[in-house]
C-alpha positions as CSV (number, residue, x, y, z in Angstrom):
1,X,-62.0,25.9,-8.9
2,X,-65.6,26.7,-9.2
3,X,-65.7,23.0,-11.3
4,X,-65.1,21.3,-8.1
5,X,-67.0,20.1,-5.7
6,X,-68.0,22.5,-2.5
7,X,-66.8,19.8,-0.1
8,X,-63.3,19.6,-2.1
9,X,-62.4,22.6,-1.5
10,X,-60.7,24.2,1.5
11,X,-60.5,27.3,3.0
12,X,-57.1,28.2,1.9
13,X,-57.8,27.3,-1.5
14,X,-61.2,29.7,-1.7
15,X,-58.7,32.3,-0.1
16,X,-55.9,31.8,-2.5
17,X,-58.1,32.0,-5.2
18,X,-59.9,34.9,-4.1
19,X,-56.8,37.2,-3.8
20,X,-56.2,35.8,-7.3
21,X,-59.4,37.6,-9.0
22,X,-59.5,40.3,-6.5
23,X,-56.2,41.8,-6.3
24,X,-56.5,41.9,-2.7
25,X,-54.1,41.6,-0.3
26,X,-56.5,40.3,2.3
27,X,-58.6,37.2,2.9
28,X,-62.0,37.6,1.9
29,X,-65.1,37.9,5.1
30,X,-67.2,35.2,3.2
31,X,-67.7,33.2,0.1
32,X,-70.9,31.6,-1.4
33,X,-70.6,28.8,-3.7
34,X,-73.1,26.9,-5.5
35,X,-74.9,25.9,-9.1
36,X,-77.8,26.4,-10.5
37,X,-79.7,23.7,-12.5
38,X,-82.9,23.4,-14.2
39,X,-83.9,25.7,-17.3
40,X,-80.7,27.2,-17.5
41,X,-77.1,26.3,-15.6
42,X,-74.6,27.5,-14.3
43,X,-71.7,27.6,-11.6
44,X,-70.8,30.8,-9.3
45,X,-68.6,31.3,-6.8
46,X,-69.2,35.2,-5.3
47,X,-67.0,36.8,-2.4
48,X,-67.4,39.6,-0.3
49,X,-64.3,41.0,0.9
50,X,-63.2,42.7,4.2
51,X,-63.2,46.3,3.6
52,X,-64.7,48.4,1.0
53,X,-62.0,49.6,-1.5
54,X,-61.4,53.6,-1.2
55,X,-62.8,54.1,-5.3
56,X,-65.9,52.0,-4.1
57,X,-68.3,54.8,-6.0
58,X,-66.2,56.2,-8.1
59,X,-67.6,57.0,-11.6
60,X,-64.8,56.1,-13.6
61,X,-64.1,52.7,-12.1
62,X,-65.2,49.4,-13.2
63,X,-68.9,48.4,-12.5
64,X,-68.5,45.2,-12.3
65,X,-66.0,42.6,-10.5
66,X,-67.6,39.2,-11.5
67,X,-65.6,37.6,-14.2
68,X,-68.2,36.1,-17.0
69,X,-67.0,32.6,-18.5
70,X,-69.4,30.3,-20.3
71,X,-68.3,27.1,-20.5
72,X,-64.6,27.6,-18.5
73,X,-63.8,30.0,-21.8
74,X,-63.3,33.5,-20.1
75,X,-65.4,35.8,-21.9
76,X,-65.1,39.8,-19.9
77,X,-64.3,41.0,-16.5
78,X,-67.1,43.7,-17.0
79,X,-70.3,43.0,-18.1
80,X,-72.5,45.5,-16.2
81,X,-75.8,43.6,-16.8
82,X,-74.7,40.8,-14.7
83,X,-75.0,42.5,-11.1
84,X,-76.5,45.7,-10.2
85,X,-74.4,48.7,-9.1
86,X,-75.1,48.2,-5.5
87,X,-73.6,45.2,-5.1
88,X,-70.7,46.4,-7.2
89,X,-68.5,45.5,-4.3
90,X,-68.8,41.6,-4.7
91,X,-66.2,40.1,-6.3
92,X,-66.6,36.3,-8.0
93,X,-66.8,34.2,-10.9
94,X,-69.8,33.2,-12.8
95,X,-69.5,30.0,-15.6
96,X,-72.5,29.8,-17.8
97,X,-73.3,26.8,-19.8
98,X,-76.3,28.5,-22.1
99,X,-74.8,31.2,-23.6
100,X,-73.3,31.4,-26.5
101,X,-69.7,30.9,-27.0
102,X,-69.4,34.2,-29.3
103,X,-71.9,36.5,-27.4
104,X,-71.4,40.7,-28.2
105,X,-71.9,43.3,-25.6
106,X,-74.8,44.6,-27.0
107,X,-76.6,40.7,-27.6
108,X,-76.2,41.0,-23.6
109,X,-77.6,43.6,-23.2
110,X,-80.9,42.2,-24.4
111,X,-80.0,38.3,-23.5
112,X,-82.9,36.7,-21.2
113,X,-80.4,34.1,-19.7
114,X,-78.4,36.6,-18.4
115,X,-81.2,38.3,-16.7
116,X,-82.0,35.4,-15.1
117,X,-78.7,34.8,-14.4
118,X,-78.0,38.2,-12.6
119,X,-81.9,37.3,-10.3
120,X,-79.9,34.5,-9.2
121,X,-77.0,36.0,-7.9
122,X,-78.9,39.3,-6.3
123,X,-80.7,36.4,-4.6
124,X,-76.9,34.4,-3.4
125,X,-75.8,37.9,-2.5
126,X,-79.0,38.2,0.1
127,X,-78.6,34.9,1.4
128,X,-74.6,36.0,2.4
129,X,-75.5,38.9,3.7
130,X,-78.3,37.0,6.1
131,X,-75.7,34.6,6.9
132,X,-72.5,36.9,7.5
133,X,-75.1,38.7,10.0
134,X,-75.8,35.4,12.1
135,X,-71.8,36.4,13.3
136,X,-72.3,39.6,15.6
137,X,-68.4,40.4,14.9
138,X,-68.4,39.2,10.8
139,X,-71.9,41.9,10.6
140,X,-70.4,44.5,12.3
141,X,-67.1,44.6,9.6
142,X,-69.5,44.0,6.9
143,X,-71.7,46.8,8.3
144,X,-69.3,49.5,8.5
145,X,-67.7,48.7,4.7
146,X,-70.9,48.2,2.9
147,X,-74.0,50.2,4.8
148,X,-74.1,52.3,1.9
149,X,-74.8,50.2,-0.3
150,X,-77.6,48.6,1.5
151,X,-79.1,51.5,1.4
152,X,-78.2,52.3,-2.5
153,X,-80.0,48.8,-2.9
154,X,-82.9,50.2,-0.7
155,X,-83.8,53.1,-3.2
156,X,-82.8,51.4,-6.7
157,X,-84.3,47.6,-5.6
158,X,-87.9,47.6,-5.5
159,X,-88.1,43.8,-5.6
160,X,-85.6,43.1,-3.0
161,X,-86.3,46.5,-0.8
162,X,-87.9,43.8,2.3
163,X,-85.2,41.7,2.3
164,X,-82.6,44.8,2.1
165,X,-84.4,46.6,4.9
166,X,-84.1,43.7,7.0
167,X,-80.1,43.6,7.0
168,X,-80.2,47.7,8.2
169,X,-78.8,48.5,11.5
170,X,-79.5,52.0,14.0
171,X,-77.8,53.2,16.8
172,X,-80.7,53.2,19.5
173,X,-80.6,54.8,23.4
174,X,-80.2,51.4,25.0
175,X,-77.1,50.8,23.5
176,X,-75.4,53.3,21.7
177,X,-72.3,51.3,21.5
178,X,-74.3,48.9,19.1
179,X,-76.0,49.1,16.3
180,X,-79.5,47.1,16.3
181,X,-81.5,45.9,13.8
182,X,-85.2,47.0,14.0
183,X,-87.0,43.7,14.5
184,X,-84.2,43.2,17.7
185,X,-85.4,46.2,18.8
186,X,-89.3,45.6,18.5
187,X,-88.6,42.6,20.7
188,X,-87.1,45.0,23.7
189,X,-89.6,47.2,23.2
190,X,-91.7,48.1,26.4
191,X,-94.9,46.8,27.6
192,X,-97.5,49.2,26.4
193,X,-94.5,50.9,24.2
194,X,-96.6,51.6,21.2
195,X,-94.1,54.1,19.3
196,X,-90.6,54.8,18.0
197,X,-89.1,58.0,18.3
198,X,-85.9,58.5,16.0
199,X,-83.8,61.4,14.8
């Protein structure tokens, strides 16, 4: 699927084959698709699914959801170095055309394209999350399943830490039904309002 064109491709197709990878019974909240070209290349189709599964940080379990494949040849289901542990509720497909066919763990481990490769899709992962929160509704789900590991990404992300802190939401007196973000509330703030109490 991730082969084909973005256009190509409908809805119930990213859904079906979502449920495929994921096991779940349940549509996914939103998919990104898109290619990378240039130094290296490679295809990715990442999903974020609607609620957080109950062994989310569980020791034991899998890191990793994002199924590695370079060239269409399926190589593992759970190469840790591809996505931090944060984001280890993102499930998806990755298709890389520079690595090497017959690549160990441990040549991963060390493997520059891969890091480069795993920037990329940190990066993807940010752009959803800004996008999913353009939808009041779609944030709120997302919110509720995955705060914590915003804030995981908050204290183990020093590159991203900005862009994380942006996509945090508060309860604040005006509406405590409703969680704000911070730069929403900044622009309610009072004439002459020059602090922010919080608890």
């Amino acid at each position: 699927l991730w082969t084909r064109p973005q256009g190509d491709i409908t809805k119930e197709e990213y859904a079906a084959f979502y449920k495929t990878i994921s096991n779940d019974w349940e549509e996914h909240l939103a998919v990104k698709h898109f290619s990378v070209e240039g130094q290296l290349e490679f295809k990715s189709i990442l999903f974020v699914p609607k609620r957080a599964p109950f062994d989310l940080f569980e020791t034991r379990k899998k890191v990793n959801n994002i199924k590695l494949y370079v060239r269409r040849v399926f190589i593992m289901d759970d190469c840790k170095d591809l996505i931090p542990e944060y984001l280890n509720f993102i499930r998806g497909v990755v298709d890389s055309e520079d690595l090497p066919l017959n690549i160990s763990r441990e040549m991963l481990q060390q493997n520059k394209i891969l890091k480069v490769i795993r920037k990329n899709i940190i990066k993807k992962c940010l752009e959803l999350f800004s996008e999913i929160a353009e939808n009041k509704e779609d944030y709120k789900k997302f919110y509720e399943a995955f705060s914590k590991n915003i804030k995981l990404g908050i204290h183990e992300d020093s590159q991203n830490r900005a862009k994380l802190a942006e996509l945090l939401r508060y309860q604040s007196t005006k509406s405590p039904d409703e969680l704000t973000s911070l730069k929403d509330y900044v622009t309610r703030m009072k004439e002459g309002q020059k602090d922010i109490y919080y608890i």
